[in-house]
N, C-alpha and C positions, 0 to 999 in steps of 0.2 A: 344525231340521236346516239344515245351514251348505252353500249348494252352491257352488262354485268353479265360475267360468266354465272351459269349457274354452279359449279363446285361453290364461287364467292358468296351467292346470294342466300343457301346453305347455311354458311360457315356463319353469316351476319345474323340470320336466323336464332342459332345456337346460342350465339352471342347474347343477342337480345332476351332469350328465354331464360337462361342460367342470370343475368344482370337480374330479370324479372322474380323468377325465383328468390334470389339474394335477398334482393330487396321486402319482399314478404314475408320471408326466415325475418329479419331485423324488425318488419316493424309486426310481427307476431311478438316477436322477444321484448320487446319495447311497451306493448300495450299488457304483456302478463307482469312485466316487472313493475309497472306503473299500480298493478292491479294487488300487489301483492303487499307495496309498500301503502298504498292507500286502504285495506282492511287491515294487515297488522298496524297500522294508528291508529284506525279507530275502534279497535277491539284492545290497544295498551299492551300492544306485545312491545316486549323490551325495543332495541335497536342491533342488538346481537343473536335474537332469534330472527328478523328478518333479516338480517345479512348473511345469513347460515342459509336459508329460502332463495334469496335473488343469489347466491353464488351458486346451488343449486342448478336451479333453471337455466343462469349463463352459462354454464358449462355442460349441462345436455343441451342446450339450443344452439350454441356455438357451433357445434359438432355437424350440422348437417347443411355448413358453409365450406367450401372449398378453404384449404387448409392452409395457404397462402393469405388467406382472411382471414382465420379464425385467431391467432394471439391480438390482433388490433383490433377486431369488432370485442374479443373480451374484454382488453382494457376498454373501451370505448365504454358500452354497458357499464361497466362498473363506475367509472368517472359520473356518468349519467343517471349512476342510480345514487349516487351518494349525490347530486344534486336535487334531483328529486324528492327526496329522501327532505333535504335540509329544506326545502319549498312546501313541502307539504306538509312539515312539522309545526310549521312558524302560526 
């Protein structure tokens, strides 16, 4: 039988909650940008006022990821919304 200190089981704990976390940061960020680009087209707002909008939002949502993620989860978004973007126009 395999026993795991408890200081480790802890630490995995942590682990797991901050991953979990993350993860609900991104796809919160994910499902507002989705939301943001899908009513400015169908309301005929330009393509420069919602990209004024979703840089917005990724760059306060960004912020409340550990900052060793936060420059690649914003490019990431960004890539992601200008696909979005070109999917939902068409």
């Amino acid at each position: 039988m395999i026993v795991i200190p408890k200081n480790q089981l802890n630490q995995t704990n942590k682990k797991e909650n901050l991953a979990e976390e993350e993860l609900l940061a991104i796809s919160q960020m994910t499902t507002l940008c989705k939301e943001i680009i899908t009513e400015g087209l169908t309301s005929g707002q330009s393509q420069e006022i919602i990209t004024k909008q979703l840089n917005k939002v990724i760059a306060e949502n960004v912020k409340s990821l550990p900052i060793d993620l936060q420059e690649e989860a914003r490019k990431t978004m960004v890539r992601s919304c200008r696909k979005w973007y070109f999917e939902l126009s068409q």
